[in-house]
GUNU-398487 format. One record per residue (C-alpha): chain; x, y, z; residue number from 1. Coordinates in steps of 0.25 Angstrom, whole numbers. Example, Ala and Ser with C-alpha at 12.3 -4.5 7.8 and 13.67 -1.06 7.14 Angstrom:
GUNU-398487
PT;A;49;-18;31;1
PT;A;55;-4;29;2
//
This chain:
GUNU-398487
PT;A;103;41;-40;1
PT;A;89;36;-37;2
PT;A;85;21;-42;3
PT;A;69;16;-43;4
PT;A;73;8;-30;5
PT;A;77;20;-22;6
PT;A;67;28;-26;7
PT;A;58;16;-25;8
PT;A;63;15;-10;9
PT;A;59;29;-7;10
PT;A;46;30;-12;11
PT;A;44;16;-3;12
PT;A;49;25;9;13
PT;A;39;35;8;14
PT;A;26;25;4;15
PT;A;32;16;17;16
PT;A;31;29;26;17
PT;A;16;36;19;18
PT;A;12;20;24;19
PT;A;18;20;37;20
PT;A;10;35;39;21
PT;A;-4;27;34;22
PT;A;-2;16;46;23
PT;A;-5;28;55;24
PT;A;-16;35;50;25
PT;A;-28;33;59;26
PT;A;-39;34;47;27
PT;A;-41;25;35;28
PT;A;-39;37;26;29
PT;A;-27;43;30;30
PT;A;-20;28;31;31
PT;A;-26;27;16;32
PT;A;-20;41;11;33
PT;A;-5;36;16;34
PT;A;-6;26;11;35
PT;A;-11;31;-1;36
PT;A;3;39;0;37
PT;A;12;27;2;38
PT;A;5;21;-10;39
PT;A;11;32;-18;40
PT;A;24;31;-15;41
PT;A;24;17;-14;42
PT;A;19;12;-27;43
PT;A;32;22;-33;44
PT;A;41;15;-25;45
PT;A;35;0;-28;46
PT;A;35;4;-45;47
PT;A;49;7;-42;48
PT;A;54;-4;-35;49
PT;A;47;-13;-45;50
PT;A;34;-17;-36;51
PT;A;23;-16;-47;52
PT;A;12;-22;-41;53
PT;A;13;-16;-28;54
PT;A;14;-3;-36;55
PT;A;2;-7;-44;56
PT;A;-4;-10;-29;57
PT;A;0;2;-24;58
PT;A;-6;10;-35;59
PT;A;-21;2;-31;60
PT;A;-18;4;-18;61
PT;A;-19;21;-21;62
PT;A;-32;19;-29;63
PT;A;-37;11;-17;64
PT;A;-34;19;-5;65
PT;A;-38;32;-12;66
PT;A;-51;26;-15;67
PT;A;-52;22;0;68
PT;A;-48;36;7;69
PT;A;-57;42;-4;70
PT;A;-69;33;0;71
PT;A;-69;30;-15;72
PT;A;-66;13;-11;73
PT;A;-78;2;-13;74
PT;A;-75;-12;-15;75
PT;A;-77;-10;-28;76
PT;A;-66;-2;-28;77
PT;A;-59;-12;-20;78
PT;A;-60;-21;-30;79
PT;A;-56;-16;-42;80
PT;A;-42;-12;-34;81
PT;A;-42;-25;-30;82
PT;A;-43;-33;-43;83
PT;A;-34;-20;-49;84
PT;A;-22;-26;-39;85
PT;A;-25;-38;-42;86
PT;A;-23;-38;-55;87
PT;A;-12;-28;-58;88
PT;A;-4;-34;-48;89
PT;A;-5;-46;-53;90
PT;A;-2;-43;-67;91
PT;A;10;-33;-64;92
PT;A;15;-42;-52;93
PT;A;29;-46;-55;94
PT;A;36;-50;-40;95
PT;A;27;-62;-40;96
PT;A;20;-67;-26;97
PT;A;26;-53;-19;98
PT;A;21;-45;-30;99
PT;A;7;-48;-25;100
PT;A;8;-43;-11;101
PT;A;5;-29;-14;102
PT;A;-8;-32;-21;103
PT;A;-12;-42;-8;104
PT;A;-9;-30;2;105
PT;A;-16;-20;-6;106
PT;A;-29;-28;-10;107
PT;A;-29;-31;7;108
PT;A;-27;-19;9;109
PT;A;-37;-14;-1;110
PT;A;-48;-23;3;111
PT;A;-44;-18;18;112
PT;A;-47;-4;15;113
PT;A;-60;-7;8;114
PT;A;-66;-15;20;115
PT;A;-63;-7;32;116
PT;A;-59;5;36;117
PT;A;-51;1;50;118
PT;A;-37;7;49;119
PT;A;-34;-6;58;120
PT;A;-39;-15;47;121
PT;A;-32;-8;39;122
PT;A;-19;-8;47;123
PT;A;-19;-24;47;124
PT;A;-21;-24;34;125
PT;A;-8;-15;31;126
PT;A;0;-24;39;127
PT;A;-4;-35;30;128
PT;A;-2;-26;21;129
PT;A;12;-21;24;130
PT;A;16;-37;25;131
PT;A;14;-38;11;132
PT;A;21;-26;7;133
PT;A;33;-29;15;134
PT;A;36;-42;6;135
PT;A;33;-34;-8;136
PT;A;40;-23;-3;137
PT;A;52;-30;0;138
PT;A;51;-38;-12;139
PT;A;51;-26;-21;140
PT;A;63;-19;-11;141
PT;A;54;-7;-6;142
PT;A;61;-10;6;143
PT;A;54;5;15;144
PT;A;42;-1;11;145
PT;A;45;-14;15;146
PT;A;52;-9;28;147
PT;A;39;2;30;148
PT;A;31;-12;27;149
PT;A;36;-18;40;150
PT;A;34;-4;48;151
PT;A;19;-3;44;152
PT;A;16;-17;45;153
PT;A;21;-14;61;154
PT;A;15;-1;63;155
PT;A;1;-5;57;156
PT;A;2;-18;68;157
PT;A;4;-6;80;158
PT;A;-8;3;75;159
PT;A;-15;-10;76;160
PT;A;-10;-13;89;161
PT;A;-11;3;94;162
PT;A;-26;1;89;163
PT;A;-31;-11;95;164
PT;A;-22;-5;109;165
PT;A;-31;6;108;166
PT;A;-42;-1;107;167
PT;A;-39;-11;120;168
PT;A;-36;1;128;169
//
């Protein structure tokens, strides 16, 4: 039989590879709508290993990057989403100093989003990113994501490389 931790483990497995497909997608939009995917199944798997904030994260993350690959995003927007991590992370935040780290990755990543639309920017901002959601994800035992954490934090390093390559050529 099927515990939350389990079940938690395998909903981390499929947000961790919807994630890893985003790190390749050449447009701002497509890297927004994996994510968008990863957000999903991640935020089940993070209710059920007992991660609230970075559910709660997660969930303002999906109002986020559908605004954003809808064109719908200002920084008004940006804002409000900001202050609305802010404060419910603060408030539902029971894992103390590393309960924190989702909320400082996504209002990055948030503020990232609104101010440029560079998939390389973006890329270094996922690495930044994926270091912070190593640490939570390990605290919390979502041990794929921590694992697809490392991998991203990599493969996002070479697209950068790859790029600027590219560009020297």
């Amino acid at each position: 039989m099927l515990n939350n931790t389990s079940i938690g483990l395998v909903f981390s497995s499929i947000g961790a590879i919807c994630l890893a497909i985003s790190t390749f997608n050449p447009s701002k939009k497509h890297m927004l709508l994996w994510q968008v995917s990863d957000y999903i199944f991640t935020l089940i798997a993070n209710l059920l290993l007992g991660g609230l904030t970075g559910a709660l994260t997660i969930a303002v993350s999906i109002v986020r990057n559908t605004l954003a690959i809808t064109k719908r995003d200002n920084r008004l927007t940006t804002l409000i989403l900001v202050i609305i991590q802010i404060v419910l992370g603060y408030y539902f935040n029971r894992l103390g100093y590393i309960g924190f780290l989702p909320i400082v990755a996504s209002v990055s990543y948030t503020i990232a989003i609104q101010m440029t639309s560079s998939t390389q920017i973006l890329r270094f901002v996922i690495i930044e990113n994926m270091l912070l959601w190593f640490i939570y994800d390990v605290t919390i035992r979502a041990y794929p994501a921590a694992i697809m954490d490392i991998v991203i934090t990599l493969l996002s390093a070479v697209s950068i490389w790859r790029f600027y390559q590219k560009k020297t050529s």
